[in-house]
C-alpha angles and dihedrals in degrees: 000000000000123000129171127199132193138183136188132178087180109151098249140039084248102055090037094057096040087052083058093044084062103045095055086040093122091043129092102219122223095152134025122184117183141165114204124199115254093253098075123093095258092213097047094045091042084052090043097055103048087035087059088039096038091158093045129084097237128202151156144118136248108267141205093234125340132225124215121175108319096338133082117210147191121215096014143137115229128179148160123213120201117196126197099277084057095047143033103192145353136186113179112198120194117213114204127193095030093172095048092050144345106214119148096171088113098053105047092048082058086054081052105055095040100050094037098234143080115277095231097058097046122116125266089203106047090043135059130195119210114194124193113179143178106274093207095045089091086210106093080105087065099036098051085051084051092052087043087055096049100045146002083230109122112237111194124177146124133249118253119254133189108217091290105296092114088206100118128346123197138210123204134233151124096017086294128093116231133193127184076040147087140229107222114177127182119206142175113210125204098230134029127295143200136211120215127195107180125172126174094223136100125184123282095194104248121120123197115188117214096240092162131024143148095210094196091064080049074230115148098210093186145014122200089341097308131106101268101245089048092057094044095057090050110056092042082052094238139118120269089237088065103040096092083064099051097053088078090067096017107056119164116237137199103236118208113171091331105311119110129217107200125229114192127214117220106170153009108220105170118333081319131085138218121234131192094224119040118241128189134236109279098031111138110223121183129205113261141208133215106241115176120313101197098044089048091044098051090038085059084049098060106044087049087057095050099052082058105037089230146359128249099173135000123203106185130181106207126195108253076221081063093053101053084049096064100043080052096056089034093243115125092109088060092044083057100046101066088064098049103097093051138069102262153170142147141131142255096251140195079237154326137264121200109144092328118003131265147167137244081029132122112221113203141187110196121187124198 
């Protein structure tokens, strides 16, 4: 299987494209995947992108900070190109007006008709869903729940950022920028893939039960009872003036046989607290702790390329959490260089979506 990859840092959209013109010269485009910082004009560098592939189905999302083979960058221009010995097929749906509805039935009719099947008895593993989303919509929650309902195909993705402003975020096609919307593309690669879902954290203990929420606001009102900043500090043991600091390293997760999806605090706003993934009430959340980001990182690496017995290309969506993490700790060249001997590019993101969608989490598409 054969995967390119390109990168430019080049001052404008136009010297950036053409950069990338250059580099996949000898490469006769079907797909092209790329995450674009957050500086550039999202319309112009969306045109310019489908103007320099014409033949390709182009897509990809602004970014707070974008990895390319064992770098991370800032500013950049990252993309992957696939030609027709690395995929058999594509088909890239744009969903417009995510917060007044979530419907997908249109799409995935399109997936239908394209492919020539029913969603829902299509393959997992012959197929391979790819979602990009609005990273200031607050519905990936609803439209991963839509995708789950249409089809047993896996979508994984990130939600688009924009260096960390979170004024207005963009997703690419079609040669336009969208925002309130999602990118959602089917494809059907020519080798085998693997989906990997990695987070730095363990349990503390502690459990907090979602007693009161308005799930819209993606706001937990209470825990066990409690307020939920009440019950927070608590069970941490600190005071509730110094909670807000301690989200960063003591996140709650959703634990399903073992495995945790984050959900990250942002605020206090009251007794309640803001979440970057909604939760209902019920949910038990425990209290999290931050473990080593680059030894699980490069653990889920391995077994991922074992599964495979070896890696031609690597996408990941990595938390922007994830990112800051790793600035704190010093540790972004490390981070890069477990992707330096394949093939590789993704994006610093508002989330993740794997299945259903989460924080403080990497997102990756490995193919073998």
């Amino acid at each position: 299987m054969s995967i390119s990859i390109a990168s430019s840092e080049k001052a404008t959209a136009e010297q950036a494209v053409h950069e990338l013109m250059g580099a996949f010269s000898s490469v006769r485009v079907e797909l092209l995947v790329y995450f674009a910082s957050a500086r550039f004009d999202p319309d112009e560098i969306s045109a310019r992108m489908q103007a320099a592939f014409p033949e390709a189905a182009a897509f990809g999302c602004s970014t707070a900070g974008e990895i390319v083979s064992g770098r991370l960058l800032k500013g950049s221009v990252v993309a992957m190109a696939f030609d027709r010995s690395s995929l058999h097929d594509v088909k890239v749906e744009v969903v417009t007006s995510l917060k007044r509805k979530t419907s997908l039935s249109e799409s995935f009719r399109s997936f239908e008709q394209h492919f020539g099947g029913a969603a829902n008895e299509m393959k997992p593993s012959q197929y391979l869903g790819i979602i990009l989303i609005d990273g200031m919509c607050g519905v990936e929650e609803k439209v991963m729940d839509a995708i789950g309902d249409k089809t047993n195909v896996i979508f994984i993705g990130g939600s688009a950022a924009d260096d960390l402003r979170f004024r207005k975020t963009h997703v690419y096609a079609n040669g336009r920028s969208y925002s309130d919307a999602a990118v959602l593309a089917l494809l059907k690669p020519a080798a085998a893939f693997d989906l990997v879902k990695t987070q730095s954290v363990r349990e503390m203990g502690p459990v907090l039960v979602v007693t009161r929420a308005n799930e819209g606001k993606r706001e937990i009102i209470e825990f066990n009872g409690k307020p939920a900043s009440i019950a927070y500090a608590e069970a941490l043991g600190v005071p509730v003036h110094e909670l807000a600091a301690c989200f960063p390293s003591h996140p709650l997760g959703l634990v399903i046989d073992g495995e945790p999806y984050i959900r990250s605090p942002t605020h206090i706003s009251g007794d309640s607290i803001l979440f970057q993934c909604s939760s209902v009430k019920g949910m038990p959340l425990s209290l999290l702790e931050l473990t080593n980001l680059i030894d699980d990182t490069r653990d889920a690496l391995e077994r991922s390329k074992a599964r495979l017995g070896g890696m031609s290309g690597v996408i990941v969506f990595n938390c922007a959490h994830r990112a800051l993490e790793l600035e704190y700790k010093k540790l972004t060249r490390a981070y890069g260089d477990l992707f330096a001997d394949v093939p590789t590019i993704g994006f610093n993101s508002y989330g993740e979506q794997c299945i259903g969608h989460m924080n403080q989490t990497a997102t990756m598409i490995v193919f073998r």
